[in-house]
N, C-alpha and C positions, 0 to 999 in steps of 0.2 A: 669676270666682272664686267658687267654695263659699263660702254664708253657714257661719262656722264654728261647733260646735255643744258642747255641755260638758253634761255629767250633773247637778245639784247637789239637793241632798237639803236638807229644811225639816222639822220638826220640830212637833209640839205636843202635849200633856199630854192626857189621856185622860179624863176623868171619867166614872167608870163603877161602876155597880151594883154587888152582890154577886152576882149571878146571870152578870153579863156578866165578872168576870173570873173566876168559877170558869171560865169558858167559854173564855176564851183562854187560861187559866192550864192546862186538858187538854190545845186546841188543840196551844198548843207543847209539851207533854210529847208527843203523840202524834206531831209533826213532827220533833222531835230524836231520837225512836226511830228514823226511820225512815232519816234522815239519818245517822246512827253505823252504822247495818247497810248502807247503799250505802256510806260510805264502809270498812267492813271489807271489803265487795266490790270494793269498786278494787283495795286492797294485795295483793289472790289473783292468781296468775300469770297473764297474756292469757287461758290457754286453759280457767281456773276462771273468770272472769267468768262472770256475768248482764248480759244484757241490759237492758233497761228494763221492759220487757213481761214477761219471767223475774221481772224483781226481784218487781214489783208484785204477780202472782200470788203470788208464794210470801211477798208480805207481808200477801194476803190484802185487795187493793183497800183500803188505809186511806181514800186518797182520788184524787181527781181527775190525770190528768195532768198536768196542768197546777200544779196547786199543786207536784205531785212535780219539776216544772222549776226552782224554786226551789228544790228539795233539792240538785241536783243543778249549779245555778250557785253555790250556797254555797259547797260542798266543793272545785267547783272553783276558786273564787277563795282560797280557804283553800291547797289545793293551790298554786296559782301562787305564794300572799306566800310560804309556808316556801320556795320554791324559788330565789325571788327573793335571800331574805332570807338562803339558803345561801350565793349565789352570793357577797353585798356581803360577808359575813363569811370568805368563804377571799381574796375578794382581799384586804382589810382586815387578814387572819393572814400571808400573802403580802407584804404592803409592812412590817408589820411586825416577822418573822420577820426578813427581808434588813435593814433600818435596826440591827434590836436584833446581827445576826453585823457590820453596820460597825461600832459602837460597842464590841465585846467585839474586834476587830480591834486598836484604835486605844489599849483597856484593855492591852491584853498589849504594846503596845508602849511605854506610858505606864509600866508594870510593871520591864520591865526597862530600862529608862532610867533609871529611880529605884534601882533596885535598881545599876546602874552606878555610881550616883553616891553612894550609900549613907545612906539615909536610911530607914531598918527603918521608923519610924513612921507617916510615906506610903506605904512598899511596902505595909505591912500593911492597914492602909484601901483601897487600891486593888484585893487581892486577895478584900477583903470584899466590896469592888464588882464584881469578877467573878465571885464565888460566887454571888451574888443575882443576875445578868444571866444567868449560864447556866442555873442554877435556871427564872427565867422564860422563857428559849428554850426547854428543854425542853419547861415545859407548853405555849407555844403549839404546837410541834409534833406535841403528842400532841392538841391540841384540831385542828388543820390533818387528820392521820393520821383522824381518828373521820368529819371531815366529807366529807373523798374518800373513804372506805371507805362511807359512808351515799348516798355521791353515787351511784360505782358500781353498787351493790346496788338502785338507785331505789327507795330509802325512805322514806318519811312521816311520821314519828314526830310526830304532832298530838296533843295532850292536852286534849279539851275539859273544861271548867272550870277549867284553870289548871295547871300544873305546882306554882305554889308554894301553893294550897291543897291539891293533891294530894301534898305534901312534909311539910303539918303533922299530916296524921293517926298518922305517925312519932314525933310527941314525944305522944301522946294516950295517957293510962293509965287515968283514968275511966271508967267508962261510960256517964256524962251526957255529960263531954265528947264521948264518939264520937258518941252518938246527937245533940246538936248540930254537931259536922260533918261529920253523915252530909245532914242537914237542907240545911245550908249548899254539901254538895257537888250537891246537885239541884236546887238551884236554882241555882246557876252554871251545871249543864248544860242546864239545861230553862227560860231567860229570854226567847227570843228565836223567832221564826218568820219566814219572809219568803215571802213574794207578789209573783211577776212578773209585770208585765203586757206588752200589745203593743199596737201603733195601730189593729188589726182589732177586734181584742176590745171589745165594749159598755162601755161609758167609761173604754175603757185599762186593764180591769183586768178579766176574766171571777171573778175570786171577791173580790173588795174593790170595790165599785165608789163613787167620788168624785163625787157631786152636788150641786148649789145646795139649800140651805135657806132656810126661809121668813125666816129671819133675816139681816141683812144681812151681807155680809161673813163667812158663816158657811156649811158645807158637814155633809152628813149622808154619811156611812160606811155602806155594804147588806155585810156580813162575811158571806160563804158556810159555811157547817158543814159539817165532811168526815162520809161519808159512816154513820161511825161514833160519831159525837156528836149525832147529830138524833135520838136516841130520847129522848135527855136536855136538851137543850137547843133543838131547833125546826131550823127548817130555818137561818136565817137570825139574826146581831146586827146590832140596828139603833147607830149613834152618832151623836145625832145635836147639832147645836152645836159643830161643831171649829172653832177660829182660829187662824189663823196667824200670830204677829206676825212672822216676815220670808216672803219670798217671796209675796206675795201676788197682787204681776203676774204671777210665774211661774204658779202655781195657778191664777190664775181662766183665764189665756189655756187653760191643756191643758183644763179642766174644760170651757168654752166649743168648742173646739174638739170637745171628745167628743158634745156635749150638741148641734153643727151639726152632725152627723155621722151622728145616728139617723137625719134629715130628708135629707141631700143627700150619696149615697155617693160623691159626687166627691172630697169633701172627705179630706185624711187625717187621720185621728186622732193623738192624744197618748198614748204609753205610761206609766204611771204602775207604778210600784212602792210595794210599802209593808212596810216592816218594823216589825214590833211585839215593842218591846224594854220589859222587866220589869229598877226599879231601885228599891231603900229606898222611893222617894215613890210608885207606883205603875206600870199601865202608859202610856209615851211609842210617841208613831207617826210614825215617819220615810217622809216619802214622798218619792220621787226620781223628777224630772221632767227632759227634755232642752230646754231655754234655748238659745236663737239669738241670736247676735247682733245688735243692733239698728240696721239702714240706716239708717235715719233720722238715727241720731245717728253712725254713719262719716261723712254726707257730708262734712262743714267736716271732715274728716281729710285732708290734703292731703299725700303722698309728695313731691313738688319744693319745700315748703317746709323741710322740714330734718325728724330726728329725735330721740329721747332716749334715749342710749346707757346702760345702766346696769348696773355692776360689783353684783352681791351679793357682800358680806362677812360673818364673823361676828357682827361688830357695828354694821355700818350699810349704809346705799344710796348708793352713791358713782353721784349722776346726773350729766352733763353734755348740755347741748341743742347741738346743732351744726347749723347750714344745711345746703344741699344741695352745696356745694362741701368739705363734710368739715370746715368754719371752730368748733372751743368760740365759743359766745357768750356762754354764763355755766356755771356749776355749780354744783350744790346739795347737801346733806348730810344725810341722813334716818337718825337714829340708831336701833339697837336692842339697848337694853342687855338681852339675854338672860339674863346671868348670874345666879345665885340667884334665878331664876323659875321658878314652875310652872307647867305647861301649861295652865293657862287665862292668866293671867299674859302667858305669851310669844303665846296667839293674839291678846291684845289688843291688844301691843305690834307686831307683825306688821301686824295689820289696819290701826292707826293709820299706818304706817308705810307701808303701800302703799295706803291712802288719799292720803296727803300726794303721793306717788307718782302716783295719779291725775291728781288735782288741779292738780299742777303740769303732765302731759300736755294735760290740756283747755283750762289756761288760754290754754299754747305754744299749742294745734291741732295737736299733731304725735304722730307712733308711736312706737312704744317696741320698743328693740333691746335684748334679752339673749341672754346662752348658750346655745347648746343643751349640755348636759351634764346628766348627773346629782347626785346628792348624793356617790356616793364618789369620782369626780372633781372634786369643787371640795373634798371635805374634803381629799385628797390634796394639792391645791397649798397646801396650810396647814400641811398635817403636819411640817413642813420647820424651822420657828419653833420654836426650842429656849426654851423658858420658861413655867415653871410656871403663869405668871396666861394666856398666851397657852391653854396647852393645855385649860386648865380654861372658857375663851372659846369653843372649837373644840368642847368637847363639848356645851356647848348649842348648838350651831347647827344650826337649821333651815331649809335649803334647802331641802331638799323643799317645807318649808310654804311658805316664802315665795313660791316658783316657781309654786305650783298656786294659791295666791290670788291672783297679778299676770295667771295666767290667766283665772282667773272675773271678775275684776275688770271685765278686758281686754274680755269678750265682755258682760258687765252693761252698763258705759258706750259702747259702740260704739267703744272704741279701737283702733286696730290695732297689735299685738303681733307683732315678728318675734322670730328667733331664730338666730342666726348660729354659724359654727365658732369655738371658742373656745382655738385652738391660739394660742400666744404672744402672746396680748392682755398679761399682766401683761411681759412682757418687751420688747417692741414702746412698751410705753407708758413705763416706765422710761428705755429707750433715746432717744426722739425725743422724747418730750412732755413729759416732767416738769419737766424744766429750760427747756426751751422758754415753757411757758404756767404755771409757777409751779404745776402742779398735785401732788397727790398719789399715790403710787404708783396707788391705787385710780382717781382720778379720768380718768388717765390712761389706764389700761386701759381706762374707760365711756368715753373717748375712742378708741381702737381698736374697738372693739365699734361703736358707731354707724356710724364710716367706715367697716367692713368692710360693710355691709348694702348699701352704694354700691357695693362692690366696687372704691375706690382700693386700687392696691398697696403695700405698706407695704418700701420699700428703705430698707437701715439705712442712717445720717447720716455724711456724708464726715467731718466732724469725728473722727469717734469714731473710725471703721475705714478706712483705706484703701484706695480703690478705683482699682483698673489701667484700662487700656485694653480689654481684652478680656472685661470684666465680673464679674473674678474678684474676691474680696477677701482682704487680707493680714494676718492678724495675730500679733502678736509674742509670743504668749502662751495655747495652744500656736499653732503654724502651723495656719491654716487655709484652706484653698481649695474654695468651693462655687460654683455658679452663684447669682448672686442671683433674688429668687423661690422656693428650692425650700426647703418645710420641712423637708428630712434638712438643707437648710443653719443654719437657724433653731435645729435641732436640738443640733447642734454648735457655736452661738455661745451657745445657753444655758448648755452646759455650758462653754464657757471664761468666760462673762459674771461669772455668780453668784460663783464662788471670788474673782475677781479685784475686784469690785463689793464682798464683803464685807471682804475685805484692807485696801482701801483705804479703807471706812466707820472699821475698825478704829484703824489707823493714823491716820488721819485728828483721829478722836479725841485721841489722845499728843501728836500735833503741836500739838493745841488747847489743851492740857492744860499742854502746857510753855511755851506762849508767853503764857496767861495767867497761872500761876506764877512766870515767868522764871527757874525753875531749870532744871540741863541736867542729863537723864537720861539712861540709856544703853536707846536704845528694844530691843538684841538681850537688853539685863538684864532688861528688861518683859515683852518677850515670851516670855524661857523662865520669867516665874513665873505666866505665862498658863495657865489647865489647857485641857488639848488642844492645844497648840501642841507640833509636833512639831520636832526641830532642823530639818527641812529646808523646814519654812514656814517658822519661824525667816528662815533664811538666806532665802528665795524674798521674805519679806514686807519683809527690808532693803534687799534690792534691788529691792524695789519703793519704797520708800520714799526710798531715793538716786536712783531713777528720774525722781522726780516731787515734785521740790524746792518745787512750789508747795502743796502738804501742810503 
């Protein structure tokens, strides 16, 4: 198996002359020129392009190839997130477009039921609430209408320096004011430059090169001059004294590896990257190196001793460790209160939190199994949770971040990290587990999750469902007949699960309600002063409830 391999980028402050940041402070104005006029050359139709060799000439050689490859990985990763970023927002206008015509469904039928029954003062409120529901269909509509027609058209609309400093020059009536956010708008566009390197290239980087200095623990910076700033500033900036306080195993092994590499061409070099980004305190230099994971520290990783399943949530890490026979042996609960944090905030809380995560892997010796999914797939299985402190929970959530730190982590400490199908673990784990091993919806599912990496099959519980001779299953609520095994079956028990699962949490409730009371209520009186209960759950949820007398 491939040692596996991750990108991660290190950081450090810059200390630098007046001479040397005039020098970088042109660099990027004349990098960002060049960069905005290839990227106005993408959006011309195929048969207007320039080439690369076109561009360059008719930009008059600014500089090197090679730096120009960096112009041109920018824009295209620029290009990829807005694309990315369109795609999450039409599904995102799509789930919620269809939820907001349920709920205006459900409003008009709430409407004239009230209105039957004649109570003006509710109808009227309720009609309020459907004025303001259609109201907001509409706009999502026309925002869904603008993104397929931008889709279509394969358009880019990128704004470098910001949309909303490009919004404030609008409210600008001075002329001091302008000329201060004319200041502030070029320097938003012209902060930043980057530099690609490769493993061939003289120590990972043909025009930034990374070497040991005479100081311990300390490297000097060789910054190449494009070809049009060496009348003014020399061929070359030297920097020398950079440190890094994180990544420093990273750095010294790539630095090391470049610096064996002049001597003995067997060897392959280390790519290095470096972006030099301009912020209030001065310029910062991010360099980005490819980190392997460490054998050494895999081997006591042992696959037949068991795994660590574990469920991400909004607000915490629902782990559970299980043997190699699929057996929970303990479980554990790694909280992350996200809410009313700011993003440094939640990456701390994050970090701490899939540290603890580690930690508890290394201690086990065992791997760690999660989802494979992305972030608008697991925010969807949430979306579902009608209530205000939940949704306000859901919007800080960072999956993403979580998911790409458990991977760096993963490949940092030499742990082994799977990543399994993540089709009805939460409904799998409800069903067979919860009540079984006392666990929580969440813990349960980190309990499907690990035994799926095994590949045991997960067959629903005779208890629950009845199962024939012939391997069909029967239930009373609606009928249903699938082969066990198939997820169009899995499919279909989800949707009769959930209605019937929440009926009966409901209910369940009133029955609790009156026997600790010991007064006797009438539950079809309760349920029609329920909002959203319609007459015929009404009737569907009494007879559920005469159904199942131990309620």
């Amino acid at each position: 198996m491939d040692t596996p391999t991750k990108t991660l980028t290190f950081e450090t402050r810059l200390d630098l002359i007046h001479e040397q940041d005039a020098a970088l402070c042109h660099y990027a104005e004349l990098w960002n020129q060049v960069k905005f006029r290839w990227f106005a050359n993408l959006q011309k139709p195929k048969a207007q392009q320039l080439n690369r060799t076109q561009f360059m000439h008719e930009m008059g050689m600014p500089f090197s190839y090679r730096v120009f490859q960096g112009v041109r990985q920018s824009i295209k990763g620029l290009i990829q997130s807005y694309q990315t970023n369109r795609n999450n927002r039409l599904v995102t206008l799509d789930v919620k477009i269809k939820q907001l015509e349920k709920t205006l469904n459900k409003l008009k039928q709430r409407c004239d039921h009230v209105a039957e029954k004649g109570c003006p003062q509710q109808a009227k409120q309720l009609r309020n609430r459907l004025r303001q529901k259609q109201v907001k269909l509409h706009r999502w509509q026309q925002k869904q209408a603008a993104l397929v027609a931008e889709k279509q058209e394969n358009k880019t609309p990128i704004c470098f320096g910001g949309r909303k400093l490009l919004k404030e020059r609008q409210t600008l009536k001075s002329n001091e004011g302008v000329r201060d956010w004319q200041c502030r708008w070029h320097e938003a566009r012209h902060r930043e430059f980057l530099l690609v390197g490769s493993h061939d290239e003289s120590w990972g980087c043909q025009n930034a090169q990374l070497s040991p200095s005479e100081q311990e623990d300390a490297y000097q910076l060789k910054l190449l001059v494009p070809h049009q700033l060496r009348a003014t500033f020399g061929t070359t900036i030297n920097i020398d004294r950079l440190q890094f306080k994180h990544g420093k195993a990273a750095i010294a092994q790539a630095v090391w590896q470049n610096q064996v590499k002049k001597h003995d061409k067997s060897i392959k070099g280390q790519s290095l990257s470096f972006r030099f980004k301009r912020d209030k305190k001065g310029w910062r230099l991010l360099v980005s190196v490819e980190v392997a994971g460490s054998t050494e520290q895999a081997e006591w990783i042992d696959a037949d001793q068991g795994v660590i399943g574990v469920d991400v949530n909004p607000d915490h890490l629902a782990v559970v460790e299980l043997d190699r026979n699929g057996n929970p042996l303990q479980h554990r609960t790694f909280d992350l209160p996200l809410h009313y944090k700011n993003d440094a905030q939640r990456a701390a809380i994050i970090g701490d939190a899939v540290r603890d995560l580690m930690d508890f892997a290394a201690q086990q010796s065992k791997a760690v199994v999660i989802e494979k999914l992305d972030f608008q797939q697991k925010k969807r299985q949430y979306q579902k949770q009608d209530h205000p402190q939940y949704a306000r929970m859901l919007n800080a959530f960072a999956y993403g971040k979580i998911k790409d730190l458990i991977e760096t982590q993963s490949i940092k400490r030499g742990i082994h990290l799977y990543h399994v199908n993540p089709a009805y673990t939460s409904l799998l784990g409800r069903m067979k587990y919860r009540d079984r091993h006392g666990f929580s919806d969440h813990h349960a599912a980190a309990l499907v999750i690990g035994r799926r990496h095994y590949g045991f099959k997960e067959k629903p519980p005779k208890q629950l469902i009845g199962i024939n001779a012939k391997g069909t299953v029967k239930t009373e609520h609606p009928p249903v007949r699938m082969a066990l095994g198939d997820y169009q079956y899995y499919n279909k028990l989800q949707r009769w699960y959930q209605p019937l699962e929440k009926s009966l949490d409901f209910l369940s409730g009133w029955r609790h309600f009156r026997r600790v009371n010991r007064v006797s209520y009438s539950v079809e009186a309760r349920l029609d002063g329920r909002p959203g209960m319609s007459p015929d759950l009404i009737q569907e949820s009494t007879t559920l409830l005469s159904a199942h007398p131990a309620l």
